[in-house]
PDB file as gemmi writes it, atoms N, CA and C in Angstrom:
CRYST1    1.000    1.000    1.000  90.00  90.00  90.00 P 1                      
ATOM      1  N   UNK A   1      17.728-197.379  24.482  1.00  0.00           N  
ATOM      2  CA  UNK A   1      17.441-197.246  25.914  1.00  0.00           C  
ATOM      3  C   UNK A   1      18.687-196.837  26.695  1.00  0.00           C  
ATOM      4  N   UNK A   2      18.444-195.212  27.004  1.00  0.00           N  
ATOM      5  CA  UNK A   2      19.759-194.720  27.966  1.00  0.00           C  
ATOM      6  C   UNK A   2      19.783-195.196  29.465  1.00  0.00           C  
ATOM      7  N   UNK A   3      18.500-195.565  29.443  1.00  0.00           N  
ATOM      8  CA  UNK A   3      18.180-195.544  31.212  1.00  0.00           C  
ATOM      9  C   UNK A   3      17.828-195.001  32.331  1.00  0.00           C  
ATOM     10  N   UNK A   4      17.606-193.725  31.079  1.00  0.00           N  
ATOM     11  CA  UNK A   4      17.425-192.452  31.449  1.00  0.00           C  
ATOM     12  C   UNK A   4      15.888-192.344  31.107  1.00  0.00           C  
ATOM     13  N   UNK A   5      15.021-191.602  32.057  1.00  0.00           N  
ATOM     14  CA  UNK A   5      13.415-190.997  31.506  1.00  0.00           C  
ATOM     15  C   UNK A   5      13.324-189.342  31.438  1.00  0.00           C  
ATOM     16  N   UNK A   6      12.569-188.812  30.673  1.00  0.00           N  
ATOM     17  CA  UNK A   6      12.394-187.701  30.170  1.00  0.00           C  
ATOM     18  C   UNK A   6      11.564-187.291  31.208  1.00  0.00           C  
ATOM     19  N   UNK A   7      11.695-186.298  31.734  1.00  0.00           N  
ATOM     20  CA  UNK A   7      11.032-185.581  32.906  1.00  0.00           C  
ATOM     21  C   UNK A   7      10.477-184.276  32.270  1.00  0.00           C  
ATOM     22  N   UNK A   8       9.585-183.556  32.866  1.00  0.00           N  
ATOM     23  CA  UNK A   8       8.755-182.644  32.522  1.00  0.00           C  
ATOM     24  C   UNK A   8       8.625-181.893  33.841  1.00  0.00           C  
ATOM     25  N   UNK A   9       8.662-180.782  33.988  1.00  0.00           N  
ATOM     26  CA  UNK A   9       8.155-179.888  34.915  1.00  0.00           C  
ATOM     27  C   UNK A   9       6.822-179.242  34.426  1.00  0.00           C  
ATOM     28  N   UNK A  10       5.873-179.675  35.115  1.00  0.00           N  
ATOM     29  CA  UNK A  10       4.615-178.206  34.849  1.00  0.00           C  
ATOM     30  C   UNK A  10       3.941-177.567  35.681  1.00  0.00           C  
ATOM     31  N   UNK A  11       4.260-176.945  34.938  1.00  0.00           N  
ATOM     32  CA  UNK A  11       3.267-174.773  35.492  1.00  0.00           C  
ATOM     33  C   UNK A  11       2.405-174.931  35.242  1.00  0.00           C  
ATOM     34  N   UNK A  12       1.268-175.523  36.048  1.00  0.00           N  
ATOM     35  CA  UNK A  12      -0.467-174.786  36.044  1.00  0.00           C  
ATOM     36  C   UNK A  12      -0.787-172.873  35.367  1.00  0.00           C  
ATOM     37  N   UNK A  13      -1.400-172.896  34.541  1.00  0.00           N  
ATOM     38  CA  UNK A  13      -1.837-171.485  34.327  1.00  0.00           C  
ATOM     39  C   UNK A  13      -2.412-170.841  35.633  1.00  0.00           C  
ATOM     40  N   UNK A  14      -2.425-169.194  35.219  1.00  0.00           N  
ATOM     41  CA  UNK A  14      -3.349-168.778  35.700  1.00  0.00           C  
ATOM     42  C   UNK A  14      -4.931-168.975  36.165  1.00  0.00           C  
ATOM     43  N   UNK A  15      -5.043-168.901  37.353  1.00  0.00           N  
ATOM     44  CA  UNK A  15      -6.378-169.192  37.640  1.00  0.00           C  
ATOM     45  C   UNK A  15      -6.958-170.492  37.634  1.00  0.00           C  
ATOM     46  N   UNK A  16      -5.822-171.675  37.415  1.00  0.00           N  
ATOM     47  CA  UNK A  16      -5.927-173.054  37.689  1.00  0.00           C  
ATOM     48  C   UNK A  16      -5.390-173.109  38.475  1.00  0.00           C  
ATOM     49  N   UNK A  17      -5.143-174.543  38.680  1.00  0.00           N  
ATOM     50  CA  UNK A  17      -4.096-175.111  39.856  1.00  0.00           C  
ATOM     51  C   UNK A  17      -3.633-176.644  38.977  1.00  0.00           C  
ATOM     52  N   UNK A  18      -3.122-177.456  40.058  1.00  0.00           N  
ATOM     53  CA  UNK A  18      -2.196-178.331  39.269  1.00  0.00           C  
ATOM     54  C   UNK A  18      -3.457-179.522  38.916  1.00  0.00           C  
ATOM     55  N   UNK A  19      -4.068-179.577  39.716  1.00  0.00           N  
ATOM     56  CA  UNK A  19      -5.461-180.688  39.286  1.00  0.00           C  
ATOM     57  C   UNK A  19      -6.135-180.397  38.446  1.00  0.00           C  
ATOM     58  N   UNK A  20      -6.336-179.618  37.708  1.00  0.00           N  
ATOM     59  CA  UNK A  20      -7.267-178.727  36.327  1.00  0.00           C  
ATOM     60  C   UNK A  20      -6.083-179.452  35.571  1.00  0.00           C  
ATOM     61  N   UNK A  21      -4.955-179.677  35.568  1.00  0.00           N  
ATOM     62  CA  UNK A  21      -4.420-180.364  34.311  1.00  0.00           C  
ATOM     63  C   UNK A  21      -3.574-181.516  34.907  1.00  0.00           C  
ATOM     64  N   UNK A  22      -4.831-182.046  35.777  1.00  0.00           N  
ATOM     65  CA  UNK A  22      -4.563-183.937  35.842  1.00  0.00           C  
ATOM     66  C   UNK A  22      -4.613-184.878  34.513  1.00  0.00           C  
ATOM     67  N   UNK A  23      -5.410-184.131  33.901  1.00  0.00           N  
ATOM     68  CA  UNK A  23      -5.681-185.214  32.363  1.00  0.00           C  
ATOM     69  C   UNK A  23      -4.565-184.821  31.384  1.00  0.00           C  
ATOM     70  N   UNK A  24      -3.631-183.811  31.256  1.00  0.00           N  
ATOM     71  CA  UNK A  24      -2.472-183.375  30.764  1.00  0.00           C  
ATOM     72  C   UNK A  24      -1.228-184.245  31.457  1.00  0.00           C  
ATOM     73  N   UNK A  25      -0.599-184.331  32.288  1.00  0.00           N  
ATOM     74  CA  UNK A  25       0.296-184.931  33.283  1.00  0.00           C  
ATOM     75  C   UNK A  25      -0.214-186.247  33.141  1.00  0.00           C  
ATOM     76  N   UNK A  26      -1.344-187.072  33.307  1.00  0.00           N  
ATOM     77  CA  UNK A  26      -1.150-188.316  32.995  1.00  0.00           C  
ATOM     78  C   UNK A  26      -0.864-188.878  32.216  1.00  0.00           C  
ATOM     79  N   UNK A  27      -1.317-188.015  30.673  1.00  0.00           N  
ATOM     80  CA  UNK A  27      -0.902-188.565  29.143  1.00  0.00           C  
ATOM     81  C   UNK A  27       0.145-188.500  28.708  1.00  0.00           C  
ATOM     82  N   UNK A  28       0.904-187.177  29.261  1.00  0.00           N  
ATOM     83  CA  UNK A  28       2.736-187.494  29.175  1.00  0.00           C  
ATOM     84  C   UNK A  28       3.377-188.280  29.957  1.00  0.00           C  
ATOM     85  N   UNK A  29       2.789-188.339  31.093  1.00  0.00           N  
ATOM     86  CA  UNK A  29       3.292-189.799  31.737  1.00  0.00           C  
ATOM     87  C   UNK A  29       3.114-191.622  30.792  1.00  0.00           C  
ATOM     88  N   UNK A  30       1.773-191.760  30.449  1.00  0.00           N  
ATOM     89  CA  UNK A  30       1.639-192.460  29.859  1.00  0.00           C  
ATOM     90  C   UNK A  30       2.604-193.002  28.564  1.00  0.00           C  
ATOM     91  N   UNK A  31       3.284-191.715  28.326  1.00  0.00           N  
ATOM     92  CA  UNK A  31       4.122-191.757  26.998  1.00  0.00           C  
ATOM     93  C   UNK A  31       5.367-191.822  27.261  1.00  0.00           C  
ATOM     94  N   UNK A  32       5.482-192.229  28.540  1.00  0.00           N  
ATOM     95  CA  UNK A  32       6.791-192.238  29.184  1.00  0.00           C  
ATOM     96  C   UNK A  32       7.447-191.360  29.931  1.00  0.00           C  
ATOM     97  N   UNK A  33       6.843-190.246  30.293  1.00  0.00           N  
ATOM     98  CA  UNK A  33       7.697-188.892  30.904  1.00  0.00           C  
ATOM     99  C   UNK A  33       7.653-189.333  32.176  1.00  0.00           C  
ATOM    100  N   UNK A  34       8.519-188.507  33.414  1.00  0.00           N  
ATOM    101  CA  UNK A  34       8.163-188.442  34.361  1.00  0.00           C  
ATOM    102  C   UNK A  34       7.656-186.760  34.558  1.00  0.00           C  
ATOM    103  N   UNK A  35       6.524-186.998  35.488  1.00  0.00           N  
ATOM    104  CA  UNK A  35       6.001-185.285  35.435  1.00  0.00           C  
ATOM    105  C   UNK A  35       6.026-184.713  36.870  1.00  0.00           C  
ATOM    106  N   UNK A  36       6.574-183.741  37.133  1.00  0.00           N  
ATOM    107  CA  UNK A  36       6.066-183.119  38.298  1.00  0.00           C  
ATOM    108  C   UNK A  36       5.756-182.325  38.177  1.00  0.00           C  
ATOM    109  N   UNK A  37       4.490-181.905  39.000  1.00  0.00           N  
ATOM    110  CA  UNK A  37       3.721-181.077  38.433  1.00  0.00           C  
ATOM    111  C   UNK A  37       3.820-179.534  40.124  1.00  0.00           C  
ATOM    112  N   UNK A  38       3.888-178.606  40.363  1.00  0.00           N  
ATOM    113  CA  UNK A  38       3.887-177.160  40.722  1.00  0.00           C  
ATOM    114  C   UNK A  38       2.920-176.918  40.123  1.00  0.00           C  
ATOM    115  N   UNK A  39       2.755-176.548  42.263  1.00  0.00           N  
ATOM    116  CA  UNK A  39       1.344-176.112  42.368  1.00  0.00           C  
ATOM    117  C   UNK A  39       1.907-174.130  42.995  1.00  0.00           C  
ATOM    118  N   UNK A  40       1.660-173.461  42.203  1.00  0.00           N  
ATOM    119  CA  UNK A  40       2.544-172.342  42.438  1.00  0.00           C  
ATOM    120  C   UNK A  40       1.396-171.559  43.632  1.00  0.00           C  
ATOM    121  N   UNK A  41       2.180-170.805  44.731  1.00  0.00           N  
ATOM    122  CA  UNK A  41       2.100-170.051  45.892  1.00  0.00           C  
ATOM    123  C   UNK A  41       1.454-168.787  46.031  1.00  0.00           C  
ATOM    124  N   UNK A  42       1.550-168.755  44.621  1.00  0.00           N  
ATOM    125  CA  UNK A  42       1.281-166.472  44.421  1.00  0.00           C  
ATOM    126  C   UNK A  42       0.493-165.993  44.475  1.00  0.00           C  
ATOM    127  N   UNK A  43      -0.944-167.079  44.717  1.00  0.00           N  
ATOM    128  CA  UNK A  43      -2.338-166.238  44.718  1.00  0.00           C  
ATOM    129  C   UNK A  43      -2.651-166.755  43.207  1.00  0.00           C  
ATOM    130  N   UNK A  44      -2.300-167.292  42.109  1.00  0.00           N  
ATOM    131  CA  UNK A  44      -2.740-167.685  40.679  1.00  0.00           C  
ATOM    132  C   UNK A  44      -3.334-168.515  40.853  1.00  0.00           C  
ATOM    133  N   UNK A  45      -3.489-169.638  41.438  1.00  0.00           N  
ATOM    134  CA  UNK A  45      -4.180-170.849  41.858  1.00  0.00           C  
ATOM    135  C   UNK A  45      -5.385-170.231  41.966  1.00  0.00           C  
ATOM    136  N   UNK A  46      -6.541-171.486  41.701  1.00  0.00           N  
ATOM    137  CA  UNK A  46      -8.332-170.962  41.557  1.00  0.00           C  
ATOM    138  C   UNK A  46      -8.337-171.726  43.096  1.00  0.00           C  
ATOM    139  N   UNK A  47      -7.061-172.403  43.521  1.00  0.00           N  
ATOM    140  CA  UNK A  47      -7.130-172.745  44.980  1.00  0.00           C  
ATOM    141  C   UNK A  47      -5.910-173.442  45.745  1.00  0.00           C  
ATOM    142  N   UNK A  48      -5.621-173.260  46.246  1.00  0.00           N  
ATOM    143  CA  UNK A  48      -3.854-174.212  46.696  1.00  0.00           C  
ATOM    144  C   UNK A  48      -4.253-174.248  48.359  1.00  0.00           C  
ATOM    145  N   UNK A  49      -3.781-175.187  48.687  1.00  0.00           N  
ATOM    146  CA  UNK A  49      -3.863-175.724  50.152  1.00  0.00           C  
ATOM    147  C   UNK A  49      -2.514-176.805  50.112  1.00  0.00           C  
ATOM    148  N   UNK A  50      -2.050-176.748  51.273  1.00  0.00           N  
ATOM    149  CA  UNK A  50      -0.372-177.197  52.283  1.00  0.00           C  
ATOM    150  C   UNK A  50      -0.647-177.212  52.993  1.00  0.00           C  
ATOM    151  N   UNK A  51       0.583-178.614  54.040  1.00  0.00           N  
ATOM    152  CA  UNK A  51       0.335-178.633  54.994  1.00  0.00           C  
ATOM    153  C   UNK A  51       1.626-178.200  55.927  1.00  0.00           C  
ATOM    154  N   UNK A  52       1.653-176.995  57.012  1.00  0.00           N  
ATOM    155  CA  UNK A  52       2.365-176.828  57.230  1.00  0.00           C  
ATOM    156  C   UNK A  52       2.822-177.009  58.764  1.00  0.00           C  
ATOM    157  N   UNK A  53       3.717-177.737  59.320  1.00  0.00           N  
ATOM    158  CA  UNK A  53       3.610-178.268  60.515  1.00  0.00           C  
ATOM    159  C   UNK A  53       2.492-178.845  61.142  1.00  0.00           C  
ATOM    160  N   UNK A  54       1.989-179.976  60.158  1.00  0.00           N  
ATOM    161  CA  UNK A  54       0.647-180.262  60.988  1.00  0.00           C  
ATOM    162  C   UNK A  54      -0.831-180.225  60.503  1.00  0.00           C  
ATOM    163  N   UNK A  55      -0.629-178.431  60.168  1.00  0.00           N  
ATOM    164  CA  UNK A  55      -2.057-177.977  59.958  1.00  0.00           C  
ATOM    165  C   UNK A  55      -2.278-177.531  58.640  1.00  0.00           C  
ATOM    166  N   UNK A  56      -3.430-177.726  58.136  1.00  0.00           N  
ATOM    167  CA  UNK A  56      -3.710-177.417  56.364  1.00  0.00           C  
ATOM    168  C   UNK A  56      -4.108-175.925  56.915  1.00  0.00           C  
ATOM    169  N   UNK A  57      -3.078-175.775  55.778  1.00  0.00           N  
ATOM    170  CA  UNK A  57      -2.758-173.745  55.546  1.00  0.00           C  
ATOM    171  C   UNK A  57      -3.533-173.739  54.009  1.00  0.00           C  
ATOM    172  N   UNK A  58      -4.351-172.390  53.626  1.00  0.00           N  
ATOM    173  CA  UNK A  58      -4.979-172.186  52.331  1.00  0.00           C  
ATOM    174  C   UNK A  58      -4.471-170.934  52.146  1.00  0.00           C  
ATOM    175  N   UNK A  59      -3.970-170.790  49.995  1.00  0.00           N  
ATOM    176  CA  UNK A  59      -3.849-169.604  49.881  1.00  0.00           C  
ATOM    177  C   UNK A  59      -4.576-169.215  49.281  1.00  0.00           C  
ATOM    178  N   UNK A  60      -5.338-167.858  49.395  1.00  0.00           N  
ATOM    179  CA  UNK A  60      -6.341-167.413  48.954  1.00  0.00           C  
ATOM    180  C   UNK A  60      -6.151-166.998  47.119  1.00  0.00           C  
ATOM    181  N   UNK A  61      -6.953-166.962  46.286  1.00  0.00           N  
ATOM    182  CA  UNK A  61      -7.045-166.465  44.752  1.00  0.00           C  
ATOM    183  C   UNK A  61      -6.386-165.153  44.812  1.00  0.00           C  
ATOM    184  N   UNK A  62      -5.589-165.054  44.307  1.00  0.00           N  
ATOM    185  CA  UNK A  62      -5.094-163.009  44.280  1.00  0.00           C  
ATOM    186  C   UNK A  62      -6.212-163.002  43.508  1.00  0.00           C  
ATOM    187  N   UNK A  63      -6.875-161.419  43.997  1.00  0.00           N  
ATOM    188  CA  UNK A  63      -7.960-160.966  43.425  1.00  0.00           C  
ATOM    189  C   UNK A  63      -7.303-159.437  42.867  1.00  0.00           C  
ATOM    190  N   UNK A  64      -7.545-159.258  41.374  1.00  0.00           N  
ATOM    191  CA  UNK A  64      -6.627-158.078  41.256  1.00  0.00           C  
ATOM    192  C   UNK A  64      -8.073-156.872  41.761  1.00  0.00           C  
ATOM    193  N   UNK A  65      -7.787-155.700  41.716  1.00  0.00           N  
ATOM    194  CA  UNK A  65      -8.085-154.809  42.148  1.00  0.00           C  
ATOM    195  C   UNK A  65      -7.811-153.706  41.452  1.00  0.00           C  
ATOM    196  N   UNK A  66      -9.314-152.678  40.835  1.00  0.00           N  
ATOM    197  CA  UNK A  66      -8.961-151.541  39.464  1.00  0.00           C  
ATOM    198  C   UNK A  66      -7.678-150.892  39.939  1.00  0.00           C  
ATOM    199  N   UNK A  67      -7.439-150.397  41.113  1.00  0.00           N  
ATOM    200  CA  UNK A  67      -6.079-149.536  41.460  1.00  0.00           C  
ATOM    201  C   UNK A  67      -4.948-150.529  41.353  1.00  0.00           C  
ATOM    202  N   UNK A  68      -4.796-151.594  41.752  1.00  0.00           N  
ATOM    203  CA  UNK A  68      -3.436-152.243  41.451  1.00  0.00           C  
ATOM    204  C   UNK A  68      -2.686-152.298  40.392  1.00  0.00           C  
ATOM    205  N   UNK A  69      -1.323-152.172  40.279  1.00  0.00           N  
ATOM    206  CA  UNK A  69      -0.590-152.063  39.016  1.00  0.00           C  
ATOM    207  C   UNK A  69      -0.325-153.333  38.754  1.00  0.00           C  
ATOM    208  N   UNK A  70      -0.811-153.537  37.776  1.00  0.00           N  
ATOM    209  CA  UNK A  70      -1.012-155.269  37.599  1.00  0.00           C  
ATOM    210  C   UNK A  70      -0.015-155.706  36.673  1.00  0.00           C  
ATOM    211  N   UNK A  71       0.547-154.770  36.156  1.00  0.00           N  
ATOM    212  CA  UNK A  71       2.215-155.471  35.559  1.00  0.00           C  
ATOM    213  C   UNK A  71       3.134-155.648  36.577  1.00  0.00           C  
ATOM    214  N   UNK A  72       2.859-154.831  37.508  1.00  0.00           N  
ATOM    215  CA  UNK A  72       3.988-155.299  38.591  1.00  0.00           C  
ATOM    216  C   UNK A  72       3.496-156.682  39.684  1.00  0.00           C  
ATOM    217  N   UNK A  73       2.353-156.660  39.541  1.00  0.00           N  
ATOM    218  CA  UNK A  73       1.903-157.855  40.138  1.00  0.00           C  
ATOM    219  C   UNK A  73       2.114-159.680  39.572  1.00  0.00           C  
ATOM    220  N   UNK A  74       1.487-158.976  38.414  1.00  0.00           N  
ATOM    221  CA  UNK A  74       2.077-160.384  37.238  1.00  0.00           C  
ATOM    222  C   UNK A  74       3.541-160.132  37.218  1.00  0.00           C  
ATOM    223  N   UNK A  75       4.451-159.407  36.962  1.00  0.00           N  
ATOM    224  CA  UNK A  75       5.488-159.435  37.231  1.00  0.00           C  
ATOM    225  C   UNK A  75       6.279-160.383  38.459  1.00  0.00           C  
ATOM    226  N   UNK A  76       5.950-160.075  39.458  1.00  0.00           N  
ATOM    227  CA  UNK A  76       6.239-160.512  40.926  1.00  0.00           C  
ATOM    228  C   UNK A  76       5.784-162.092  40.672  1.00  0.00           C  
ATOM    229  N   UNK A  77       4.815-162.474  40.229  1.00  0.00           N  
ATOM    230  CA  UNK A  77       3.862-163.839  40.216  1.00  0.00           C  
ATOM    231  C   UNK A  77       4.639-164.497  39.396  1.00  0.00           C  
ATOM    232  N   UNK A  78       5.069-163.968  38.333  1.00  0.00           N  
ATOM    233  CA  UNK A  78       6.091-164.316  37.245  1.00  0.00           C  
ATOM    234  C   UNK A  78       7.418-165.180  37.984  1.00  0.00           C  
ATOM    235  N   UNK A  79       7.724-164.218  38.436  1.00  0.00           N  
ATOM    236  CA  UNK A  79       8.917-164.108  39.080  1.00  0.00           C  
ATOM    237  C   UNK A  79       9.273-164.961  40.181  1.00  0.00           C  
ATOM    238  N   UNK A  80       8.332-165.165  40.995  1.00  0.00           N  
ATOM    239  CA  UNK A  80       8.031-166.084  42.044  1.00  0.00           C  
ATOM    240  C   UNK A  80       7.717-167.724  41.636  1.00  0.00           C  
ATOM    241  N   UNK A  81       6.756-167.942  40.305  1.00  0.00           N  
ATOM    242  CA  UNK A  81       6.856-168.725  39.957  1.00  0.00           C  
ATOM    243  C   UNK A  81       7.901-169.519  39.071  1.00  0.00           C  
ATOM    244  N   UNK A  82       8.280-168.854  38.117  1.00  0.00           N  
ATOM    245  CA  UNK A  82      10.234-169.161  37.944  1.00  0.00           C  
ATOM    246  C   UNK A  82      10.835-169.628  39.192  1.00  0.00           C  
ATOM    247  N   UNK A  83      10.781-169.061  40.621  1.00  0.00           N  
ATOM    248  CA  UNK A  83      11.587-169.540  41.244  1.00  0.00           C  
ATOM    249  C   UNK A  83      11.211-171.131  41.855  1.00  0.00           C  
ATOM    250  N   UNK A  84       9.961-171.432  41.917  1.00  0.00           N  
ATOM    251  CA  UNK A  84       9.244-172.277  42.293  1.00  0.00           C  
ATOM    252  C   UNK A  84       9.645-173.475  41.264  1.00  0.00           C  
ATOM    253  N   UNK A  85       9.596-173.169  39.954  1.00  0.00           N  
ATOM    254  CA  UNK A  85       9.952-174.394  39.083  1.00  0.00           C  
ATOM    255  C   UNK A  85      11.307-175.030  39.152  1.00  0.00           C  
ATOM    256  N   UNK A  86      12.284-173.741  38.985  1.00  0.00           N  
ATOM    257  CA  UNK A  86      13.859-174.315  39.769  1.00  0.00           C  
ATOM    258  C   UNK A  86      14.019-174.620  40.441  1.00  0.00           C  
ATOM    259  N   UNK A  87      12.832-175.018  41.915  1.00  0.00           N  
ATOM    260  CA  UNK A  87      13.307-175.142  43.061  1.00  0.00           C  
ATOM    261  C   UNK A  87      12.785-176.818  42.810  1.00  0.00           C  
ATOM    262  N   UNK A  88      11.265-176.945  42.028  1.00  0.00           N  
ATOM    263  CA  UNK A  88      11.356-178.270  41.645  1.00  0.00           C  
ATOM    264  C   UNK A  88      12.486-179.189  40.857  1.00  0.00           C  
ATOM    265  N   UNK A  89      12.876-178.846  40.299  1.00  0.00           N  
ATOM    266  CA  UNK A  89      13.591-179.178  39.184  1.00  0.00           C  
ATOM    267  C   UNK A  89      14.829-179.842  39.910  1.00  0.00           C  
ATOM    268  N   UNK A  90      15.108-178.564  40.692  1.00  0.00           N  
ATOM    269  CA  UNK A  90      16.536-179.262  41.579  1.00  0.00           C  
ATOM    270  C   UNK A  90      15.737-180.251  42.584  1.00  0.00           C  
ATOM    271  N   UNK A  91      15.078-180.526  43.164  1.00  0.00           N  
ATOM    272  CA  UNK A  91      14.381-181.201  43.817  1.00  0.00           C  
ATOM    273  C   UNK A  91      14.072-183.088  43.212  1.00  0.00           C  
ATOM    274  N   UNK A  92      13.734-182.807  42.114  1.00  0.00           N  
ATOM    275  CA  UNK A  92      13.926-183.938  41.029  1.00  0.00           C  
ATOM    276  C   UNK A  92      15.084-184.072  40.506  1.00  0.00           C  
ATOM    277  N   UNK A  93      16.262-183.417  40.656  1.00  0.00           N  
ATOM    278  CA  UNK A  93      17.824-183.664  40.315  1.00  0.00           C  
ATOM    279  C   UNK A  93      18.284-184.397  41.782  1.00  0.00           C  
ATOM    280  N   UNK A  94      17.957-183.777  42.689  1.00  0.00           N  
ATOM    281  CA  UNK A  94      18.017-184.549  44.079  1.00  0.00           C  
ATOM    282  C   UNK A  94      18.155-185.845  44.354  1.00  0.00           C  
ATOM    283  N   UNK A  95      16.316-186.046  43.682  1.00  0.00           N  
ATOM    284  CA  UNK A  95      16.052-187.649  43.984  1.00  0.00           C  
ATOM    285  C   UNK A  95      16.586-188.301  42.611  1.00  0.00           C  
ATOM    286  N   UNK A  96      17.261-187.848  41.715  1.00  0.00           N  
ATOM    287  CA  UNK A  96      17.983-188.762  40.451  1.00  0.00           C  
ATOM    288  C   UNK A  96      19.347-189.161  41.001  1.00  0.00           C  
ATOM    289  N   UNK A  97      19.510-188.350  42.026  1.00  0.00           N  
ATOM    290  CA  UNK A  97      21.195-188.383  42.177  1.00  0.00           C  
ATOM    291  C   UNK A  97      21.221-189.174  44.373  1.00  0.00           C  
ATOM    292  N   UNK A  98      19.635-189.492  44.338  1.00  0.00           N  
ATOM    293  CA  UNK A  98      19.501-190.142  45.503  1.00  0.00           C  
ATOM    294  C   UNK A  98      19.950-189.281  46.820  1.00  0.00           C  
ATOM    295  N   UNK A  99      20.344-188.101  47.134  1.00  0.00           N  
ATOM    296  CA  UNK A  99      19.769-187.067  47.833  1.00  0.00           C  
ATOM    297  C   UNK A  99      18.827-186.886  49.034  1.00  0.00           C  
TER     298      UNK A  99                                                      
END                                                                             
């Protein structure tokens, strides 16, 4: 016993959100992890809602579209979500270091 707990960051897939893998996050919790779970921004979510000053803001499903270049889209979503997990991560380094 370091004193230390094993933390986990998780990424909801595509076309979920972070509650589609409530039964995932509790069982590594159960086993001792701590989990935080990202709920990512990009339109991948089958639904995401925040509250922002107040008022519940919704982001809509990105719906791809035959003309869209959809490597550059998943790309961007990619990309955006990477930044989202580091931003948790330091966020949970925060509250370890009382922040």
């Amino acid at each position: 016993p370091s004193g230390k707990w094993p933390v986990v960051i998780f990424s909801h897939g595509m076309g979920c959100n972070r509650y589609a893998y409530s039964k995932i996050c509790y069982d590594l919790c159960s086993e001792g992890f701590i989990v935080a779970s990202v709920e990512h921004r990009d339109g991948s979510a089958c639904h995401s809602k925040y509250f922002n000053n107040g008022s519940m803001e919704e982001i809509e499903h990105l719906q791809m579209e035959p003309s869209d270049d959809e490597y550059n889209v998943r790309n961007e979503q990619a990309n955006q979500r990477a930044k989202e997990v580091i931003r948790c991560l330091q966020l949970v380094k925060n509250l370890n270091e009382g922040i």
